[in-house]
Backbone atoms as SQL, in Angstrom:
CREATE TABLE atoms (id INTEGER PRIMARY KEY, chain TEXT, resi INTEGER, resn TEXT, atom TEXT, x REAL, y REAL, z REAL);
INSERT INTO atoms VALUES
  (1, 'A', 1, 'UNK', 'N', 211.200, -159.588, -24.927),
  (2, 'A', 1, 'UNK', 'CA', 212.158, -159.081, -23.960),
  (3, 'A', 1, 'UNK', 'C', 213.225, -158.306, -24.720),
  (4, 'A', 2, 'UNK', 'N', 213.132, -157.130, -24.466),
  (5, 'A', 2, 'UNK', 'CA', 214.395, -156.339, -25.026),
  (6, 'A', 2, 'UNK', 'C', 215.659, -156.305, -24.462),
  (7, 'A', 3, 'UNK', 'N', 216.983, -156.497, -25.088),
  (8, 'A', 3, 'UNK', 'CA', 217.985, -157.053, -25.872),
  (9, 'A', 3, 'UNK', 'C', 218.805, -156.814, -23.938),
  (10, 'A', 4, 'UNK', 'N', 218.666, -155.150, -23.751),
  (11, 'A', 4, 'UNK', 'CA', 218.535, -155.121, -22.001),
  (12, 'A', 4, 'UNK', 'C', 218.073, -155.866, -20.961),
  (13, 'A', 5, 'UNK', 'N', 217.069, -156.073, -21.164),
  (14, 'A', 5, 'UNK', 'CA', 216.549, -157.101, -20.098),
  (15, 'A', 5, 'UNK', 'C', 216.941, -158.572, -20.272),
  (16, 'A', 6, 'UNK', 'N', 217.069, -158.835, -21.327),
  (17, 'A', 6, 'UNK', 'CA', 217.984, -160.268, -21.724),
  (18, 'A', 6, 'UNK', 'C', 219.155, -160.498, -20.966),
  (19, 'A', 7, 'UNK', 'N', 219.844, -159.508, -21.131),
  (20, 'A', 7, 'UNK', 'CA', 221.271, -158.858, -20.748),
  (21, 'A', 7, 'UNK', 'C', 221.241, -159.307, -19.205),
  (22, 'A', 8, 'UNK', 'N', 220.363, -158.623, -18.901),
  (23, 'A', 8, 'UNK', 'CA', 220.259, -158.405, -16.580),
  (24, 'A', 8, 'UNK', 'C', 219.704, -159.720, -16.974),
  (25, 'A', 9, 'UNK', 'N', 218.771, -159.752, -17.265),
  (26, 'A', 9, 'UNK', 'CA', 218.473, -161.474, -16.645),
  (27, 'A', 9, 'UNK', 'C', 219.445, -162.711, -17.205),
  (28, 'A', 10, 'UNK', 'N', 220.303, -162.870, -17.929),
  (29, 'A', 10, 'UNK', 'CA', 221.253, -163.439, -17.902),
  (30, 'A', 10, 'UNK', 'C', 222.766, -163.227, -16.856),
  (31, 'A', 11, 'UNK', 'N', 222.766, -161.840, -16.824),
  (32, 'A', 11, 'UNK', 'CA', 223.602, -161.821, -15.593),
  (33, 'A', 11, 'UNK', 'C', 223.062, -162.059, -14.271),
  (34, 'A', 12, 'UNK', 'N', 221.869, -162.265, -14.008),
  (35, 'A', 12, 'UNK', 'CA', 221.259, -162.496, -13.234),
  (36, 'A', 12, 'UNK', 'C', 221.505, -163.947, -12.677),
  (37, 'A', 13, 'UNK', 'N', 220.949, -164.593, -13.431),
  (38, 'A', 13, 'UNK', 'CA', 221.211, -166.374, -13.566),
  (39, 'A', 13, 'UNK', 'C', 222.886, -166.400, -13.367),
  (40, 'A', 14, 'UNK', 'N', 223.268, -165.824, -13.886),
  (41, 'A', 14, 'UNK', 'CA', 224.919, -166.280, -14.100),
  (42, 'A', 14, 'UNK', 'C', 225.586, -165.996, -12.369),
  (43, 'A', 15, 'UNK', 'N', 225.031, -164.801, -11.857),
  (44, 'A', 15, 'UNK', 'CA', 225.559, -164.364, -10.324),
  (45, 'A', 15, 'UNK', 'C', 224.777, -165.542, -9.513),
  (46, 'A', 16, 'UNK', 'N', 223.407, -165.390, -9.752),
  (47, 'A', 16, 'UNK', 'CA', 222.587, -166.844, -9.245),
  (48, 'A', 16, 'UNK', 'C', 223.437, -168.263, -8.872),
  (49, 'A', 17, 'UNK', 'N', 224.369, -168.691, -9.633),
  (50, 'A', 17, 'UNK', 'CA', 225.018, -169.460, -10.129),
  (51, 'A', 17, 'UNK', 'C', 226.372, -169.310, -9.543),
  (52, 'A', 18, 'UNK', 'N', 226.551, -168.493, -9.347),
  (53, 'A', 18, 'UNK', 'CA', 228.074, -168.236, -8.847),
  (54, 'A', 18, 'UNK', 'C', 227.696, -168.279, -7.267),
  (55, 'A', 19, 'UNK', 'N', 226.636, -167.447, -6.513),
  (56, 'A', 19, 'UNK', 'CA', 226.281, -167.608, -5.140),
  (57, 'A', 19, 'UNK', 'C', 226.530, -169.111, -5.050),
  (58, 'A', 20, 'UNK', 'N', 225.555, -170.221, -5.823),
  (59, 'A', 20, 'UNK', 'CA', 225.079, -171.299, -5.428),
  (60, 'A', 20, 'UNK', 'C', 226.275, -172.015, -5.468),
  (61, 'A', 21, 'UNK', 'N', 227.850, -171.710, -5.933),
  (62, 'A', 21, 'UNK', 'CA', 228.604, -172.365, -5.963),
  (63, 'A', 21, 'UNK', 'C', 229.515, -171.935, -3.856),
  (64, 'A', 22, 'UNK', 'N', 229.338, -170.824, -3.819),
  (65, 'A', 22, 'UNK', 'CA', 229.755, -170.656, -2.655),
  (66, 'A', 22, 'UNK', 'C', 229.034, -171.065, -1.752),
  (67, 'A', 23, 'UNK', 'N', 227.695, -171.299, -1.683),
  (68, 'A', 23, 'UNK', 'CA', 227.046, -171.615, -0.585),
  (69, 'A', 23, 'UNK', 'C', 226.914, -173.357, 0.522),
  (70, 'A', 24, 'UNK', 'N', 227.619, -174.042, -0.529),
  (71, 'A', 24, 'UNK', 'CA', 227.736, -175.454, 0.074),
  (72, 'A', 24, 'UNK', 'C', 229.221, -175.058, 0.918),
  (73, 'A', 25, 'UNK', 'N', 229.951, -174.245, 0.971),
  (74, 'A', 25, 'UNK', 'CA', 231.281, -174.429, 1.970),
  (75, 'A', 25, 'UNK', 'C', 231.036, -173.555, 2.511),
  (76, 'A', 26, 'UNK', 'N', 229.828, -172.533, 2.523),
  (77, 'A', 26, 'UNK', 'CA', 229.632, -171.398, 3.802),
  (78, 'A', 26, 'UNK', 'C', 228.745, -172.453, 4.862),
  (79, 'A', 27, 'UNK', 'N', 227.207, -173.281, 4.145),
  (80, 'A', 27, 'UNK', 'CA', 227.065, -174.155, 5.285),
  (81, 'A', 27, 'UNK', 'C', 227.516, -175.268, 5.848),
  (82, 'A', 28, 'UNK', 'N', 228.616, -175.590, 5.192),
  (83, 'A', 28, 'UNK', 'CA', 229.669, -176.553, 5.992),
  (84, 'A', 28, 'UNK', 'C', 230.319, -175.815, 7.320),
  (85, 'A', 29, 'UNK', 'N', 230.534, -174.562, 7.516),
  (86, 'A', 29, 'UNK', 'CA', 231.231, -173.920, 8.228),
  (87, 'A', 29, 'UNK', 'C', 230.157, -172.898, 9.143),
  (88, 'A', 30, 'UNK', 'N', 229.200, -172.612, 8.662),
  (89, 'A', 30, 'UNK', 'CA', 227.941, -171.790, 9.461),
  (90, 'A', 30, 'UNK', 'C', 226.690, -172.629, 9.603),
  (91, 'A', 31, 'UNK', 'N', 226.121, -172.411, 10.259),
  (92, 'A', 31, 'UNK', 'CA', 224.373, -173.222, 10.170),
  (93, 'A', 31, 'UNK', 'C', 223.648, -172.244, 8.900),
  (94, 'A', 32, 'UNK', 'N', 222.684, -173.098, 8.380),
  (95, 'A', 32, 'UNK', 'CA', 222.411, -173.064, 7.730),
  (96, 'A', 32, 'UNK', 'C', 220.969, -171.286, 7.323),
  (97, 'A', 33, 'UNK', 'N', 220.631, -171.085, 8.830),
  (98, 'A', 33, 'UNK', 'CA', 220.070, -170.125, 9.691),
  (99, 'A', 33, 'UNK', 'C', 220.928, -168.775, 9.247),
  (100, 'A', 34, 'UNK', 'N', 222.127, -169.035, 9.959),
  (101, 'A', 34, 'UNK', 'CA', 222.959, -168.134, 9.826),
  (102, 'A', 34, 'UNK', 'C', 223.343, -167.628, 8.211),
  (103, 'A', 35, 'UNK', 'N', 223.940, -168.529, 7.635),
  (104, 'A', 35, 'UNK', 'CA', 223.709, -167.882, 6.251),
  (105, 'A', 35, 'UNK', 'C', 222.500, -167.156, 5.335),
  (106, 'A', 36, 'UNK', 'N', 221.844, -167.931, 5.895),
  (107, 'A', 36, 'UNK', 'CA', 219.889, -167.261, 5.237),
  (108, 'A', 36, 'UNK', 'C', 220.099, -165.390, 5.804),
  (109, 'A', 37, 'UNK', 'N', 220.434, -165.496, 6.941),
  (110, 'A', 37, 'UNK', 'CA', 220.580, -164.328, 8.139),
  (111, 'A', 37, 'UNK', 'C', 221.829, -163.493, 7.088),
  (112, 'A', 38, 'UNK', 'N', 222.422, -163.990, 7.447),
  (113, 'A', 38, 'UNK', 'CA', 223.648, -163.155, 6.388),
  (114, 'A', 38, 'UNK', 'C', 223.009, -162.627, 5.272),
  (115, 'A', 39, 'UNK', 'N', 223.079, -162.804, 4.017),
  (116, 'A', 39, 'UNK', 'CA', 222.647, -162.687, 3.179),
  (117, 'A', 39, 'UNK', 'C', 221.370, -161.631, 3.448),
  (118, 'A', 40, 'UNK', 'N', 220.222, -161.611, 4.212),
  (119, 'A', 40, 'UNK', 'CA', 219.594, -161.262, 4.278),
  (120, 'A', 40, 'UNK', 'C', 220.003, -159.699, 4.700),
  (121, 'A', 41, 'UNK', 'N', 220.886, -159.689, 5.457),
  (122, 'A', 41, 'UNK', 'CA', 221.716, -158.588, 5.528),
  (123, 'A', 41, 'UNK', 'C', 222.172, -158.135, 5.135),
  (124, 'A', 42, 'UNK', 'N', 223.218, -158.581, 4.034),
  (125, 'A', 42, 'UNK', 'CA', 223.424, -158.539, 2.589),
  (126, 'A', 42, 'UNK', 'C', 222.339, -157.756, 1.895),
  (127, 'A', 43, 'UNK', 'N', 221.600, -158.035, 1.954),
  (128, 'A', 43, 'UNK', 'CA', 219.981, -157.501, 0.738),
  (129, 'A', 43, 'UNK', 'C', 219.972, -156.643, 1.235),
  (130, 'A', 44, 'UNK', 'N', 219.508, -156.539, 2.871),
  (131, 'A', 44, 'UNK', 'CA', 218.987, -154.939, 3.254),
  (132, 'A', 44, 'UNK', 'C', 220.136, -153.253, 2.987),
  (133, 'A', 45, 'UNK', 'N', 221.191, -154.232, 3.125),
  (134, 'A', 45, 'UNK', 'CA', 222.403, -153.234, 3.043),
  (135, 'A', 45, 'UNK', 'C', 222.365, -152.904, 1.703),
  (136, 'A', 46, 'UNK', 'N', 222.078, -154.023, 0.488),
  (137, 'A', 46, 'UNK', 'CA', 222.651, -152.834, -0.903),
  (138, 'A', 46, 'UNK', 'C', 221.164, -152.236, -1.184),
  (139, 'A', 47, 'UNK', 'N', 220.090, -152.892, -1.080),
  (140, 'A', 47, 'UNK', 'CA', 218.777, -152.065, -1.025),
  (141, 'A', 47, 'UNK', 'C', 218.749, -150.588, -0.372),
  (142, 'A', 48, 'UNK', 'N', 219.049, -150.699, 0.671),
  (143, 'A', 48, 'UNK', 'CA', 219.743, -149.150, 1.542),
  (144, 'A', 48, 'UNK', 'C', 220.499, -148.343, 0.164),
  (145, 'A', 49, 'UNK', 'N', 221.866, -149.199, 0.421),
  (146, 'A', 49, 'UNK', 'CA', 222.719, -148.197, -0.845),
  (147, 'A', 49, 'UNK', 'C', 222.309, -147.656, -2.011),
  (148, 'A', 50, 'UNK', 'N', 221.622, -148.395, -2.608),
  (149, 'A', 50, 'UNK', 'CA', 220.910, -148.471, -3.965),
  (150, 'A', 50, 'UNK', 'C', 220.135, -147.410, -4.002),
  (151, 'A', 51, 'UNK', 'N', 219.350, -146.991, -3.143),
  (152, 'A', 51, 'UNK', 'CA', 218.273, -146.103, -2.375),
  (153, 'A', 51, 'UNK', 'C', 219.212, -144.969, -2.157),
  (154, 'A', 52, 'UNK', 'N', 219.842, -144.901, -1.665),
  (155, 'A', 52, 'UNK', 'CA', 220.770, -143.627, -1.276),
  (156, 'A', 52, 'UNK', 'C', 220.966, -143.314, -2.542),
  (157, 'A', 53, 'UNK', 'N', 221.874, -143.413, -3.056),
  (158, 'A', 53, 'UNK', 'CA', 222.759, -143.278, -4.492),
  (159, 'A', 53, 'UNK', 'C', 221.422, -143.081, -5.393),
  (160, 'A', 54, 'UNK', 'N', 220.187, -143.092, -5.236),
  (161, 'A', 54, 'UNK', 'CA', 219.480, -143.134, -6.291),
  (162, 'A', 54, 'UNK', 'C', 218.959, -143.903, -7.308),
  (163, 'A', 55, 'UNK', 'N', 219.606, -145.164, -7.344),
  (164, 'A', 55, 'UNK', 'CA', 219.557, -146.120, -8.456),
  (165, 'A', 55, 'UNK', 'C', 218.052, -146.745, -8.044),
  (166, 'A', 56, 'UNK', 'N', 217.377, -147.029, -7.433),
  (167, 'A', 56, 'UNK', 'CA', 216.044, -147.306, -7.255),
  (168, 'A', 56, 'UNK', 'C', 215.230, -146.274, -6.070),
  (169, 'A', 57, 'UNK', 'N', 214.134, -146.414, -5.795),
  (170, 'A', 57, 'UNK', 'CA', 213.070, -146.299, -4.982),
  (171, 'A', 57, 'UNK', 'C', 212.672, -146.943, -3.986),
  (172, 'A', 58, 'UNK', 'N', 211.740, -146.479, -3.271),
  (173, 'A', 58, 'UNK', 'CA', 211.589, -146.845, -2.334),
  (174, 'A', 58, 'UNK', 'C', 210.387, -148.374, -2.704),
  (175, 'A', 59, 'UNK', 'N', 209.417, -147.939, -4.062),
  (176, 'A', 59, 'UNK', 'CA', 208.541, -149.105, -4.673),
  (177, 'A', 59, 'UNK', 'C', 209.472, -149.912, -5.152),
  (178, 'A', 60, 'UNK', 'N', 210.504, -149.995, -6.013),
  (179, 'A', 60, 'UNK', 'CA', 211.117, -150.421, -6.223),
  (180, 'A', 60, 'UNK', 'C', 211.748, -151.709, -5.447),
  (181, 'A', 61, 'UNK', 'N', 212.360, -151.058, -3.967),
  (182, 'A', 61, 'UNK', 'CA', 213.103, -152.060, -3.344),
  (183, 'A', 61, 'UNK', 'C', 211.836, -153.100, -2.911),
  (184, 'A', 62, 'UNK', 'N', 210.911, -152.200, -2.649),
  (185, 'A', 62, 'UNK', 'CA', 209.977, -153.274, -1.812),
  (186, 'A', 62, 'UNK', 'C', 209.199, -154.165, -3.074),
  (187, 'A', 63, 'UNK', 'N', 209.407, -153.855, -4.507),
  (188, 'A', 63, 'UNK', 'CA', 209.248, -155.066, -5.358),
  (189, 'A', 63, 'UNK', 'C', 210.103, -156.369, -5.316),
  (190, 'A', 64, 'UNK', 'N', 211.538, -156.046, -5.070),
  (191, 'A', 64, 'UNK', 'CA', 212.437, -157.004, -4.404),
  (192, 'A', 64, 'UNK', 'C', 211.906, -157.629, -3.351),
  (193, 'A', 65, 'UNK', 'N', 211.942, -157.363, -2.511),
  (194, 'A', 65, 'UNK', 'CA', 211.689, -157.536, -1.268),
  (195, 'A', 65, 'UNK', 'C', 210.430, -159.013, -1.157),
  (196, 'A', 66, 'UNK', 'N', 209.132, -158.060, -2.298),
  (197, 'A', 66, 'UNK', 'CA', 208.094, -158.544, -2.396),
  (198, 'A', 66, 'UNK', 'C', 208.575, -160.357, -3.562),
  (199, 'A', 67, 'UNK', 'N', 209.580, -159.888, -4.530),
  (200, 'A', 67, 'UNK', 'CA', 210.243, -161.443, -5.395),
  (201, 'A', 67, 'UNK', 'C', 210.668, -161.886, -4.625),
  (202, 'A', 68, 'UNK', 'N', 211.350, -161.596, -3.224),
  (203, 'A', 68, 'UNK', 'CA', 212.205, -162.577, -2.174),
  (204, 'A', 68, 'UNK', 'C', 211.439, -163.388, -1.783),
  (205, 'A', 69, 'UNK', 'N', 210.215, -162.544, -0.855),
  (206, 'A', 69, 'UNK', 'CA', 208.722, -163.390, -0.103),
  (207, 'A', 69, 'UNK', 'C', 208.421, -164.209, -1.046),
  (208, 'A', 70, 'UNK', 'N', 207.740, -164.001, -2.316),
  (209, 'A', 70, 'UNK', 'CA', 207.403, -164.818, -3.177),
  (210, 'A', 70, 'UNK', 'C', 208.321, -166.157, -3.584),
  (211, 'A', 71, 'UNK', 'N', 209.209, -166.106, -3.771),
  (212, 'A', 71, 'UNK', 'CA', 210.271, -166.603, -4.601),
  (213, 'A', 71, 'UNK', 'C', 210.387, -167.855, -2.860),
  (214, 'A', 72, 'UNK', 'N', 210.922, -167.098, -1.819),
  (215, 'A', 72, 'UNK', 'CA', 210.664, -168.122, -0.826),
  (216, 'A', 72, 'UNK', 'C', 209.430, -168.845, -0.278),
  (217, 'A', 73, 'UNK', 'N', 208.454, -168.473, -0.322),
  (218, 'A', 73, 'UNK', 'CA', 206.992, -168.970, 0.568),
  (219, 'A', 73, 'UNK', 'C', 206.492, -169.259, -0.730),
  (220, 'A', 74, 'UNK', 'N', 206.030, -168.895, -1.772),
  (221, 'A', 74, 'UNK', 'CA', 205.039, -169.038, -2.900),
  (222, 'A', 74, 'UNK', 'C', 203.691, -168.535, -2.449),
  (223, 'A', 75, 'UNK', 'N', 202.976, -169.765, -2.537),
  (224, 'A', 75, 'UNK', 'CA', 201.460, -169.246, -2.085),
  (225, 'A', 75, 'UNK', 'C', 201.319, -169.245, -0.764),
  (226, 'A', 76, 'UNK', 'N', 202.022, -169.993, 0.094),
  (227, 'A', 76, 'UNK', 'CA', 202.028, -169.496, 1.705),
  (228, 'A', 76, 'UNK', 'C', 202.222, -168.246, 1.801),
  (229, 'A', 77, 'UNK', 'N', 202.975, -167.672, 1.628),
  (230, 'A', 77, 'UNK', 'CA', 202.598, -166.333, 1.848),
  (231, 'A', 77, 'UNK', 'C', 201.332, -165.529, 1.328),
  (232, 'A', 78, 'UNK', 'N', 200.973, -165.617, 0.280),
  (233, 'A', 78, 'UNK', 'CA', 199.471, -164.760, -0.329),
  (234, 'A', 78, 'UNK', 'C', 198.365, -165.408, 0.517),
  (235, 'A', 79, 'UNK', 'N', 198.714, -167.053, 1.201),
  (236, 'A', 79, 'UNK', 'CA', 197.398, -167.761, 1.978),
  (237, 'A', 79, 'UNK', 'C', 197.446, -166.769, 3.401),
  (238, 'A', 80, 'UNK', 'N', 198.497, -166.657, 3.831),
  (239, 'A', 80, 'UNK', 'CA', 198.961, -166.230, 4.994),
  (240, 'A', 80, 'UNK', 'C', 198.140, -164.636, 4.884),
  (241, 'A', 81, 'UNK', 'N', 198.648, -163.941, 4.042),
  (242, 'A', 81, 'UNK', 'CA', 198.228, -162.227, 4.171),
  (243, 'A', 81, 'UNK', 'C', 196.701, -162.209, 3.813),
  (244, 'A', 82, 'UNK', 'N', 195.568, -163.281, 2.732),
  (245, 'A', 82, 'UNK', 'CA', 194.399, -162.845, 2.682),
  (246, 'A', 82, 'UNK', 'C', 194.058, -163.688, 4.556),
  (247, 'A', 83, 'UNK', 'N', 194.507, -164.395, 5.218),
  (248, 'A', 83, 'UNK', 'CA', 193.968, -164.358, 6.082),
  (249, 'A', 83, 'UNK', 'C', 194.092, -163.283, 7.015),
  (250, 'A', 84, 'UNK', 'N', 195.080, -162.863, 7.120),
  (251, 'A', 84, 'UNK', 'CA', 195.227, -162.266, 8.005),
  (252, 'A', 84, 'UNK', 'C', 194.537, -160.499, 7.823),
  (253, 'A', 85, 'UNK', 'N', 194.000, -160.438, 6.795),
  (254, 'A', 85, 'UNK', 'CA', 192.902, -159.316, 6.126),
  (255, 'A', 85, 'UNK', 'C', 191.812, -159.715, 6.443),
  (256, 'A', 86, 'UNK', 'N', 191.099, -160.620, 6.918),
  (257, 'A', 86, 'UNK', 'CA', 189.849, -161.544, 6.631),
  (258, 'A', 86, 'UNK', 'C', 189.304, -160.663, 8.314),
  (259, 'A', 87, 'UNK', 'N', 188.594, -160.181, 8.489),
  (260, 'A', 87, 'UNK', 'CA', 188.019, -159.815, 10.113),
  (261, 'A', 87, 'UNK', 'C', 187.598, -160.828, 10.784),
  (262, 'A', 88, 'UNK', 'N', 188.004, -160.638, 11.893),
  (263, 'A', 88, 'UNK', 'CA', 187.862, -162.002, 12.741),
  (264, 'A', 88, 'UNK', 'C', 186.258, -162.558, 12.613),
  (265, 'A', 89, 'UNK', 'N', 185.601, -160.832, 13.231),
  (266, 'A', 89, 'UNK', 'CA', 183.976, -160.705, 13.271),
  (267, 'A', 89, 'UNK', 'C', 183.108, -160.957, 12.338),
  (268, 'A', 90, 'UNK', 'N', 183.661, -161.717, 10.827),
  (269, 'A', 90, 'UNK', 'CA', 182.476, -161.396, 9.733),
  (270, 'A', 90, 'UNK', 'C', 182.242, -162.617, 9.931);
């Protein structure tokens, strides 16, 4: 891993870390729904920006997008999409 990518993925963990400290007094005060919802809004909005301004792509965001799915479902999701590829008729 070069000395860069060390770099982001340590600031990475470190913001990781700082969310997880705010998030026990946002669901004391919101359902727990609602914050997932937030946030998620959150994502689509700087993904948008990010995209505008140039700083990524359009493959790009949807690699995010694609670590979110993953990162939340795991293999439910990959069980979920080869079925749903599978033809009803074979």
């Amino acid at each position: 891993m070069s000395r860069t990518s060390s770099s982001f993925a340590d600031n990475v963990l470190t913001c990781v870390n700082d969310i997880a400290d705010v998030i026990p007094r946002l669901t004391r005060r919101y359902d727990a729904r609602v914050v997932v919802n937030a946030f998620a809004d959150h994502t689509s909005a700087a993904l948008r920006s990010l995209m505008e301004r140039g700083v990524c792509d359009t493959a790009q965001a949807q690699a995010v997008l694609r670590h979110v799915e993953q990162t939340a479902l795991g293999r439910i999701a990959f069980a979920d999409d080869s079925a749903a590829e599978t033809p009803a008729d074979e």
